[in-house]
MIFIDREN-626482 format. One record per residue: residue in three letters; x, y, z of N, C-alpha, C in turn. Coordinates in steps of 0.001 Angstrom, whole numbers, padded with zeros to 6 digits, always signed. Layout:
N
ALAXYZXYZXYZ
...
END
This chain:
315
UNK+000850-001208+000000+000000+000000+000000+000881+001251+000000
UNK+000196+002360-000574+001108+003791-000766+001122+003939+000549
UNK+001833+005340+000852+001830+006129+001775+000886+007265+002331
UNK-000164+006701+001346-001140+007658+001606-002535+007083+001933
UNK-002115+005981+002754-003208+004826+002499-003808+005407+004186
UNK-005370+005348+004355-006069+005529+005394-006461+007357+005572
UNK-005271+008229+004735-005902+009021+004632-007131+009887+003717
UNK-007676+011227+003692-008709+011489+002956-008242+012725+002025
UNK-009362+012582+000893-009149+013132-000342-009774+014118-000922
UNK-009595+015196-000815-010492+016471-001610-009480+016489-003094
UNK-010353+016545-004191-009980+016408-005366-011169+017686-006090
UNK-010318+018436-007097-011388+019734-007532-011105+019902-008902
UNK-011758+020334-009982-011350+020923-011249-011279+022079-011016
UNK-010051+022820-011414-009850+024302-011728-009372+025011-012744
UNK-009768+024010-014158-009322+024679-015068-009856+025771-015989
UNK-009245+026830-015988-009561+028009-016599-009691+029269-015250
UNK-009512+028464-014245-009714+029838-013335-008267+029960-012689
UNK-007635+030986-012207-007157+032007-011453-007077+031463-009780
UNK-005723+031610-009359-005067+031474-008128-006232+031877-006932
UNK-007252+033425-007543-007452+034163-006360-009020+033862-006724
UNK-009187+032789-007523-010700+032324-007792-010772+030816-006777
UNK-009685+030579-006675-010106+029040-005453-009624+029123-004349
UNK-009278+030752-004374-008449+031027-002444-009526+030620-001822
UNK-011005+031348-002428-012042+030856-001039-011930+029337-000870
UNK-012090+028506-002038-012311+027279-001544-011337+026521-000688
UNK-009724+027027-000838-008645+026132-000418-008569+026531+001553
UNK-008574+028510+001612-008512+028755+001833-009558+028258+003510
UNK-010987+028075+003078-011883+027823+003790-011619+026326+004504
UNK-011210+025437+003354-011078+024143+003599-010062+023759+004611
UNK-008826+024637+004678-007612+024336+005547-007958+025009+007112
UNK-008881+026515+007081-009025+027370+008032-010120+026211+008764
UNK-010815+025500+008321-011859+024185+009087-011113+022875+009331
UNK-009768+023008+009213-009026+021669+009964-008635+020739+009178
UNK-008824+021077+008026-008572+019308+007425-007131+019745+006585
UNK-006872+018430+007080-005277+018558+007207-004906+017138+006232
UNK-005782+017122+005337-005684+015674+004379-004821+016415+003142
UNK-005021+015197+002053-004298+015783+000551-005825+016268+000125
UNK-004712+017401-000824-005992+017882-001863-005285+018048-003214
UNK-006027+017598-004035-005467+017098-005479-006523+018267-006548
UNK-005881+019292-007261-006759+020240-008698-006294+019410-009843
UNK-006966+019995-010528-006767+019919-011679-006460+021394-012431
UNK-005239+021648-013093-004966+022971-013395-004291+022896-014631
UNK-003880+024064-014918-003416+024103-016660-002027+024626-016018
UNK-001136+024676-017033+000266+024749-016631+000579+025925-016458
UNK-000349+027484-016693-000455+028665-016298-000551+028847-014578
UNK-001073+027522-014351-002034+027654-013339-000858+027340-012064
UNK-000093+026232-012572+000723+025743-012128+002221+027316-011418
UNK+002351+027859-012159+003650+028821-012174+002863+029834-011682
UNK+001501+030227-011430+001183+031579-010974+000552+031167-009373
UNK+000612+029729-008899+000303+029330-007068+002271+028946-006940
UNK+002521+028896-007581+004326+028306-007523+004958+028999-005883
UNK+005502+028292-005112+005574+029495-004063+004798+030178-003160
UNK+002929+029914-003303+002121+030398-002856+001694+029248-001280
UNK+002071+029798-000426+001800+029166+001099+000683+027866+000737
UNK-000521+028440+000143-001900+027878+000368-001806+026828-000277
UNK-000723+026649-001535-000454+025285-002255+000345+024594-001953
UNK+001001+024795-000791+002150+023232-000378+001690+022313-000209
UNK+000293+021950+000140+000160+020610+000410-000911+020290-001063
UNK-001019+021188-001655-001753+020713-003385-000903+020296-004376
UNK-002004+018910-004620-001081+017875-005806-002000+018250-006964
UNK-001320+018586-007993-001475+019208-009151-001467+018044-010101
UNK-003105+018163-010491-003179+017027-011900-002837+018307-013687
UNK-001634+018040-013862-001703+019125-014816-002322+018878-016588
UNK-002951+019713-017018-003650+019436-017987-004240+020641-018672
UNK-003533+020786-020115-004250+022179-021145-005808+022255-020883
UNK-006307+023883-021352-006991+023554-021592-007919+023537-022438
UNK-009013+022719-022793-009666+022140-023821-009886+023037-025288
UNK-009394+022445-026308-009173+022833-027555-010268+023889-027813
UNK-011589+023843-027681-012636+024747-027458-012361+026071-027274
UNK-012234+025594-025599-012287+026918-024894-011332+027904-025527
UNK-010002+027403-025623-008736+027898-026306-009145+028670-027254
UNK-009784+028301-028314-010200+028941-029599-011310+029958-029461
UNK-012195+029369-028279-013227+030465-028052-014448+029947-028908
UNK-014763+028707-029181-015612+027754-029754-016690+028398-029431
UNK-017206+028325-028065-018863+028554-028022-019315+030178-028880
UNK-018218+031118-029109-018751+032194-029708-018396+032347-031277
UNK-017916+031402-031658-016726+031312-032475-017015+030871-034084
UNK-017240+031201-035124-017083+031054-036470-017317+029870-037024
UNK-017097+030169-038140-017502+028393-038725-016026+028047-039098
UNK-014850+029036-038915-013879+028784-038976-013016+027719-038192
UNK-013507+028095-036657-012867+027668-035845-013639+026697-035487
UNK-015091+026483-035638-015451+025299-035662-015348+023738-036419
UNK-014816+024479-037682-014124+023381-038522-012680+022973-037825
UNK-012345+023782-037369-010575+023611-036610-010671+022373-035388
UNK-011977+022302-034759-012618+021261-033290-013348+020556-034250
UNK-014368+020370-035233-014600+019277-035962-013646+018491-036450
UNK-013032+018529-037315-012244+018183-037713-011552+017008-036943
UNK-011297+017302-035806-010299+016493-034793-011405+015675-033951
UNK-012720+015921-033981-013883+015433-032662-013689+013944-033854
UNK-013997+013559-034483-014634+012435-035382-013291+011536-035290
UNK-012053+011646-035742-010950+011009-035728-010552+010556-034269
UNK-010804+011731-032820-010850+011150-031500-011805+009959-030888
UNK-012900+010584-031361-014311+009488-031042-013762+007907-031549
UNK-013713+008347-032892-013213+007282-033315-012256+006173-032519
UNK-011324+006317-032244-009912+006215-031942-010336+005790-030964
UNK-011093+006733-029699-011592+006291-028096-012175+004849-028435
UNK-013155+005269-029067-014023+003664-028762-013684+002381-029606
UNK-012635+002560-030314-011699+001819-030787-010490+001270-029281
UNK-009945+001829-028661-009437+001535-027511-010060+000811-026550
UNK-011399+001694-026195-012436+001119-025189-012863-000739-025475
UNK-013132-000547-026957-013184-001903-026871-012117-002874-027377
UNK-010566-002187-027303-009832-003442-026973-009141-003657-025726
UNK-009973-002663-024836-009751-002629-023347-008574-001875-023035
UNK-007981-001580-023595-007012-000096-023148-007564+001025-022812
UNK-007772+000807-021230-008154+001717-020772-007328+003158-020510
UNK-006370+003136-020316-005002+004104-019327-004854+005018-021568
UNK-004756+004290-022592-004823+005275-023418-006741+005928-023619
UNK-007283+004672-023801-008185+005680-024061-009204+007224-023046
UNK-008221+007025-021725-008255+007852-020781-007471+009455-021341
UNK-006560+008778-021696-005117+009652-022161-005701+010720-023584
UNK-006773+009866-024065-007216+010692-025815-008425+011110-025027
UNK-009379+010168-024184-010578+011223-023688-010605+012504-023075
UNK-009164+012974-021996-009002+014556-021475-008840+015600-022925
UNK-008790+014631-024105-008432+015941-024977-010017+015750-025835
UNK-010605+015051-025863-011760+015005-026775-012916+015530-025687
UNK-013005+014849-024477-014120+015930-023841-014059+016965-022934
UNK-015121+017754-022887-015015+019567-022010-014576+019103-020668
UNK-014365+020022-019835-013527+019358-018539-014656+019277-017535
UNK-015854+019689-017968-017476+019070-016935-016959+017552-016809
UNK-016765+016958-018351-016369+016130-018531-015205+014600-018303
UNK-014257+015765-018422-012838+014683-018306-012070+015110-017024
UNK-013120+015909-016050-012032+015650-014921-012568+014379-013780
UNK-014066+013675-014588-014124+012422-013950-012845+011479-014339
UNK-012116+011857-015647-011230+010724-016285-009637+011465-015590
UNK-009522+012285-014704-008625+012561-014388-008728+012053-012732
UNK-009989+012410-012185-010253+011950-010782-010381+010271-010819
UNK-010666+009595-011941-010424+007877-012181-008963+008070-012121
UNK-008226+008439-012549-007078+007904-012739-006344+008221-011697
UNK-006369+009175-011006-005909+009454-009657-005884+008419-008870
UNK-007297+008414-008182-007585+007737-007259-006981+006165-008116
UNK-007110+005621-009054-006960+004801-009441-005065+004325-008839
UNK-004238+005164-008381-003376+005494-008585-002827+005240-007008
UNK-003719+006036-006108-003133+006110-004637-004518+005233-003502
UNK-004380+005282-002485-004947+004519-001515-005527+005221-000492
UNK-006256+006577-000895-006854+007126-000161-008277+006725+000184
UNK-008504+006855+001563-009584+006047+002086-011089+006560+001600
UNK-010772+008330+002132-012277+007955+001913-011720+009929+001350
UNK-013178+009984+000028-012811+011414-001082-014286+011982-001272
UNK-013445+013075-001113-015092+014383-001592-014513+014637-003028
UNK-014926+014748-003706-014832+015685-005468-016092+016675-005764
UNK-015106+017718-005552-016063+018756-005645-015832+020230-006574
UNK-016982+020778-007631-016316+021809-007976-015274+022574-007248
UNK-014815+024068-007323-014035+024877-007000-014197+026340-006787
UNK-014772+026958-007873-015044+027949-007754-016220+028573-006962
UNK-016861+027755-006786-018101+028626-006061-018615+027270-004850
UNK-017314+026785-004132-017248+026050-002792-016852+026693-001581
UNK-017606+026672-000843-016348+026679+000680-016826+025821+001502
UNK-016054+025247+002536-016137+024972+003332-016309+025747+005463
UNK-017134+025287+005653-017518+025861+007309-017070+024849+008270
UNK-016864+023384+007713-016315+022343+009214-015324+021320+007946
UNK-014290+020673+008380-013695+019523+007912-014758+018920+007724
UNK-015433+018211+006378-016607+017906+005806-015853+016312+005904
UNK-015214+015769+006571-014839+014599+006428-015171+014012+008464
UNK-015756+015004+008870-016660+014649+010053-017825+014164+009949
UNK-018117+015218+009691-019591+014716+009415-020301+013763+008212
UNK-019462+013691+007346-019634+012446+006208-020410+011470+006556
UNK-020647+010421+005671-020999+008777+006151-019511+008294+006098
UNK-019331+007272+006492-018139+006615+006908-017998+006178+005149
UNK-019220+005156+004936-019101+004361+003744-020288+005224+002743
UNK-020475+004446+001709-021174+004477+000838-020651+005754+000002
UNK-021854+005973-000870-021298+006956-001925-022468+008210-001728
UNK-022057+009419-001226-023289+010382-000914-023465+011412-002383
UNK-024774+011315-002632-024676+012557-004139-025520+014197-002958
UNK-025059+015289-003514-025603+015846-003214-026856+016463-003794
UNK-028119+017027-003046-028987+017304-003887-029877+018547-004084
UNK-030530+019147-004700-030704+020639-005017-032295+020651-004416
UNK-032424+022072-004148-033708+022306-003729-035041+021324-003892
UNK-035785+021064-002986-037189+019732-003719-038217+020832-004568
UNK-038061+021976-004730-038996+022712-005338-039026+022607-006835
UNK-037921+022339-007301-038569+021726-008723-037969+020642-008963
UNK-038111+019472-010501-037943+018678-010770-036477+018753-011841
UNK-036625+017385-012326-035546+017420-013378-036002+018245-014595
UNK-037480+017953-015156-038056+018609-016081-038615+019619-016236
UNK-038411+020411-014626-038954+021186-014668-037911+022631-014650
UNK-036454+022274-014665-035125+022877-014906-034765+022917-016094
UNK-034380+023952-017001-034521+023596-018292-033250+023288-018855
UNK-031569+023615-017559-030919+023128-018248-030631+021535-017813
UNK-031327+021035-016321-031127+019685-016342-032198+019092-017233
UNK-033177+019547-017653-034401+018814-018742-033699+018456-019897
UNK-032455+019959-020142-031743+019758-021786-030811+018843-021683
UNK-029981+018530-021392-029262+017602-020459-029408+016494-020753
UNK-030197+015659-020239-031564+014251-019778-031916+014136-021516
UNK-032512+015147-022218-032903+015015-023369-032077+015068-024293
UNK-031423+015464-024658-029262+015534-026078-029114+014131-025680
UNK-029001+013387-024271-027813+012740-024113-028844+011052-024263
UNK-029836+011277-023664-030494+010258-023443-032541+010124-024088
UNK-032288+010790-024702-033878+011087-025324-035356+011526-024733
UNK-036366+011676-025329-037262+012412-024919-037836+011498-023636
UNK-037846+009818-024380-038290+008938-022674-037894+008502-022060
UNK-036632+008873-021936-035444+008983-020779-036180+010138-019654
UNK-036468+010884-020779-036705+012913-019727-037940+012548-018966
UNK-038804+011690-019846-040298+011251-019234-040424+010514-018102
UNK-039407+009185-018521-039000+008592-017382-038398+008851-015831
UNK-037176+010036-016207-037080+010483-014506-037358+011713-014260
UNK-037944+012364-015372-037946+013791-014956-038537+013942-014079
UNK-039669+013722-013346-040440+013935-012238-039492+013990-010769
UNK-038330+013413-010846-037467+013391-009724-036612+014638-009404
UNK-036296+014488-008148-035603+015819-007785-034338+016040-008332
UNK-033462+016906-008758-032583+017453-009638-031259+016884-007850
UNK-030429+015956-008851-029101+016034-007827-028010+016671-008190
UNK-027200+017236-007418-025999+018040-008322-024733+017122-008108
UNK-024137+017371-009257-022860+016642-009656-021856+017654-009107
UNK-022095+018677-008853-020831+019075-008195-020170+019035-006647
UNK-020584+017847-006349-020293+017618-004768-020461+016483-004340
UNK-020105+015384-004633-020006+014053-004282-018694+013093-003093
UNK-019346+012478-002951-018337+012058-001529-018818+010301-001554
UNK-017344+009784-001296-017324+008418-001101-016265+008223-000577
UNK-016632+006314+000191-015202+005781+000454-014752+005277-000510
UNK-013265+004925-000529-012502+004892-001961-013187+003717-003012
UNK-013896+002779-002722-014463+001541-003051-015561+002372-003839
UNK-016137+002711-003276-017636+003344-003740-017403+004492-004794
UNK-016474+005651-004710-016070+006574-005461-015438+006033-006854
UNK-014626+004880-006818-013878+004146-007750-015252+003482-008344
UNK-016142+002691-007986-016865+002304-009180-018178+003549-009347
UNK-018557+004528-009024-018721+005404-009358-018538+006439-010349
UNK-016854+006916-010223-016078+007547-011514-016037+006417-012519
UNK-015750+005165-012471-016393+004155-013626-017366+004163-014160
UNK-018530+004313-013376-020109+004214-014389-019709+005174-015001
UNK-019408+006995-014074-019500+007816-015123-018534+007887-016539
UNK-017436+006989-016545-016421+007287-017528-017325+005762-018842
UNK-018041+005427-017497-018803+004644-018914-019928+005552-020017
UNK-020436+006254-019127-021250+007537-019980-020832+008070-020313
UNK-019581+008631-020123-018988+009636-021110-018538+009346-022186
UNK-017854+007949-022020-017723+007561-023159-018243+006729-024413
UNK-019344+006678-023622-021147+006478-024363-021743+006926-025217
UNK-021174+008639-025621-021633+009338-025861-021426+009520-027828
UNK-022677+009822-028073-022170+009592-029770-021377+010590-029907
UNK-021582+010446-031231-020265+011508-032281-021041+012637-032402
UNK-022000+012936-031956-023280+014330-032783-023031+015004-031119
UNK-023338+014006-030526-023989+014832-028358-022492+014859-027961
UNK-021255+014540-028822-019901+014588-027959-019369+016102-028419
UNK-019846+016251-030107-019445+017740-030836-020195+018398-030103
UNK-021407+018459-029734-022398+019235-029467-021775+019469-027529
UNK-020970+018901-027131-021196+019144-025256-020107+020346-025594
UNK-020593+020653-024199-019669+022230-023851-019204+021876-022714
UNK-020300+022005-021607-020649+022082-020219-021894+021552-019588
UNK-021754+020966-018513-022866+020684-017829-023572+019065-018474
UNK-022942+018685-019201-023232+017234-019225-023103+016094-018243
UNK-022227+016328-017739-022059+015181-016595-022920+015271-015638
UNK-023984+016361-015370-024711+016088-014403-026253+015437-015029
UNK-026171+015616-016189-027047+014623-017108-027262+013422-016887
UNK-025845+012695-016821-025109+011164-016660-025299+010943-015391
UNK-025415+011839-014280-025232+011614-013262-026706+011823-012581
UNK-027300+012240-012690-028819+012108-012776-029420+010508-013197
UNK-028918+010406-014530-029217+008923-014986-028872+008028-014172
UNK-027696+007848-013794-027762+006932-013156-028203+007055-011658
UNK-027957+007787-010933-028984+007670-010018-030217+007288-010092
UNK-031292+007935-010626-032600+007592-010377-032709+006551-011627
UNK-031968+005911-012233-031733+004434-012677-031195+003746-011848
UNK-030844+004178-010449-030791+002563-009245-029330+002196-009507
UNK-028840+002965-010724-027349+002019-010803-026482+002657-010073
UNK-026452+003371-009101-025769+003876-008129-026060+003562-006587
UNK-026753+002724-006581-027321+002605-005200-026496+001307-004567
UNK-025710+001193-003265-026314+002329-002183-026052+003324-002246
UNK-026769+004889-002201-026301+005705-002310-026775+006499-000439
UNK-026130+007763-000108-026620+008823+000507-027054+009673-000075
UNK-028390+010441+000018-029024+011397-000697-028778+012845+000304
UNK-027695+013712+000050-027208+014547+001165-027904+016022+000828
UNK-029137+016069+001336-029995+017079+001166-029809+018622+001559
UNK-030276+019389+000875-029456+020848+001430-030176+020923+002565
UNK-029592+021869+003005-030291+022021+004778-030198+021515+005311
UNK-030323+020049+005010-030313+018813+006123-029257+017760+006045
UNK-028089+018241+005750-027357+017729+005403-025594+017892+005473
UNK-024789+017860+005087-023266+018311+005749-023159+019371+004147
UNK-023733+018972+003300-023604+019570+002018-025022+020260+001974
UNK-024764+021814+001813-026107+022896+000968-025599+023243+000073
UNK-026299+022801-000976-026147+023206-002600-027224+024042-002697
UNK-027056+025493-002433-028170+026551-002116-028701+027324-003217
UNK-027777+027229-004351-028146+028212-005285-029794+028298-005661
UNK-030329+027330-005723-032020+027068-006039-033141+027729-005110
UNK-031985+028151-003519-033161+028278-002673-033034+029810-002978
UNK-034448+030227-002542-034390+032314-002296-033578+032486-000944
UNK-032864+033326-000815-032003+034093-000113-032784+033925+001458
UNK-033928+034414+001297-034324+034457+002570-034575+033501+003285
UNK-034422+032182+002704-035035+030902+002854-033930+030064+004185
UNK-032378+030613+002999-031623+029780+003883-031108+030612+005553
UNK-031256+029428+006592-030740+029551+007394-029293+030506+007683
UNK-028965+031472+008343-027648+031868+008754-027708+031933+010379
UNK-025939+031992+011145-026262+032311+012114-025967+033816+012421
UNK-025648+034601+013058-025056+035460+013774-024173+036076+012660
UNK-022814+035757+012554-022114+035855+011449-022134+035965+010528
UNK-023028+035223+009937-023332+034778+008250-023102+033325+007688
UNK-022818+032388+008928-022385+031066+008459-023785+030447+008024
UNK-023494+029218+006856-024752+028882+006504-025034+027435+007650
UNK-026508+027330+008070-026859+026634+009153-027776+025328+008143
UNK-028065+024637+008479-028660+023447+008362-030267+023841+008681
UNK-031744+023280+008382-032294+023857+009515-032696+023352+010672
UNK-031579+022263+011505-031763+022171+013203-030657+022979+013581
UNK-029882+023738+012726-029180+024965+013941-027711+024244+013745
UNK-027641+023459+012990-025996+023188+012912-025228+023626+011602
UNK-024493+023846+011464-023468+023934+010472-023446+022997+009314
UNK-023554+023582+008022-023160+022645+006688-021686+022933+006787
UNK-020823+022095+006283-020035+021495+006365-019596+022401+005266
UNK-020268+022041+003880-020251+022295+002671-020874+022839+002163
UNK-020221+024317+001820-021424+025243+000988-020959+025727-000285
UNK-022457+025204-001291-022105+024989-003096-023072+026258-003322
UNK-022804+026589-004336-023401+027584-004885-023608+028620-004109
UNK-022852+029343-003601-023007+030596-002551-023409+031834-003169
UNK-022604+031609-004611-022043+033149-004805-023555+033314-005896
UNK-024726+032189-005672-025893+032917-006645-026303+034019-005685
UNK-026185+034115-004356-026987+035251-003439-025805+036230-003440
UNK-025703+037573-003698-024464+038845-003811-024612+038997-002184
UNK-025579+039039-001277-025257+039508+000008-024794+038584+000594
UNK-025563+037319+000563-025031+036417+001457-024093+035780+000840
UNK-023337+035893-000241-022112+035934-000046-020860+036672+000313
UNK-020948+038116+000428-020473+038840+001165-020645+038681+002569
UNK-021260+038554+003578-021761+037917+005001-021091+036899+005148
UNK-020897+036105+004260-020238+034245+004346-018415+034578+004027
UNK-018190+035306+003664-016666+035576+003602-016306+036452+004271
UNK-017173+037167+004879-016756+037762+005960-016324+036955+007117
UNK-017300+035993+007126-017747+035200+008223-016460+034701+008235
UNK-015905+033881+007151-014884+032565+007046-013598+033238+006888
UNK-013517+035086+007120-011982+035896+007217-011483+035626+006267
UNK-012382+035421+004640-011487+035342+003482-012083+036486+002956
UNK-010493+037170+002607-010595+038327+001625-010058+038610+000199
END
């Protein structure tokens, strides 16, 4: 076993953002005690501008460009430069599921960070990690719009695999970008089939290493599921498509369903401002009066996120 065996794992994508765009998250996470590894994902800009920076000595850097798209400026971008990312999507696809099914996995991992958006391929970077070391038990969680209020590795479940989940006030179908989502990737009676269920978010998941490992598997099985038309066509926000599916398709179960409010994780952005709990300070509360652990989507409320970084002495 490594040397890193029994301890715990915060793992994040941060590509395309800025040193002083994940101070809150790193920043929050260390000021609440946890004294584990934490593993980004960053571009090699990303790498030379934390170089030297206190808050990254104990961050292990998955390094990785980023995506041919973004680079070019695809989503606003010409028929020029869209021929420049066509061009290369059909010959990758290709190639992937040519690998996939002669079971080379470790290359067709290696061609998938460059063929899909990084919603995408930082499940194929967080597989290969973990695939890699012997950490017990891992949160994977966005970056930019996280903080932490307690070492979220207290209050956890010990085992299983927890998804986190978004307001019960609307549905899958009743969100129009998880409805669009559900429908590109998986069809209209796919959307029929679970839309009625509550919307879970993919950006905050937590398991012990067993459970997280065949987890980032299902999803690297959907991703790489994906045709040649819905793989040109993704940008962003697909994986919580996949990740929807399989949940309320049972193929994730056992799961924890880690509810906002009631839960170590509030994924708040859905609720109105006035709704959520604070205490005194501005910390976000649960509603029996305790502390989330984990707070996602902060920065949709402008006050109460000003109040909440006050609160947590990040400036």
């Amino acid at each position: 076993m490594r040397s890193s065996e029994q301890k715990n794992l915060v793992m994040g994508a941060a590509l395309g953002y800025s040193v002083e765009q994940i101070r809150p998250f790193l920043q929050s996470l260390r000021s609440a005690g946890y004294e584990g590894q934490v593993a980004l994902i960053v571009t090699p800009d990303f790498v030379s501008e934390a170089k030297g920076t206190p808050l990254f000595e104990r961050v292990a850097f998955m390094v990785a460009r980023q995506w041919l798209p973004f680079r070019i400026a695809l989503p606003a971008a010409g028929s020029r430069r869209r021929w420049r990312w066509g061009t290369r999507v059909i010959p990758y696809w290709i190639l992937v599921r040519l690998l996939r099914v002669a079971g080379l996995e470790s290359l067709s991992i290696i061609l998938g960070k460059r063929l899909y958006p990084p919603s995408e391929s930082r499940y194929l970077h967080y597989y290969s990690f973990l695939k890699k070391h012997d950490y017990r038990r891992v949160l994977i969680s966005d970056t930019r719009d996280v903080v932490f209020q307690c070492d979220p590795f207290t209050t956890l479940p010990e085992q299983g695999l927890g998804v986190s989940m978004e307001p019960p006030n609307y549905s899958i179908d009743e969100e129009p970008s998880n409805s669009g989502w559900i429908r590109v990737i998986y069809g209209a009676d796919e959307l029929k089939a679970i839309g009625g269920n509550q919307v879970s978010c993919s950006g905050v998941s937590y398991g012990d290493r067993a459970s997280m490992l065949r987890y980032l598997g299902l999803m690297l099985d959907e991703i790489f599921g994906l045709g040649l038309r819905t793989t040109y066509r993704a940008t962003t926000g697909f994986d919580q498509g996949m990740h929807n599916h399989l949940l309320w398709r049972e193929r994730l179960e056992p799961t924890v369903r880690l509810y906002a409010l009631e839960s170590p994780i509030a994924t708040i952005g859905g609720f109105a401002e006035t709704d959520i709990p604070r205490d005194d300070s501005g910390r976000i509360l649960n509603r029996d009066g305790r502390l989330s652990s984990v707070v996602h989507q902060y920065d949709r409320h402008p006050q109460l996120e000003k109040q909440l970084m006050q609160a947590l002495e990040i400036s």
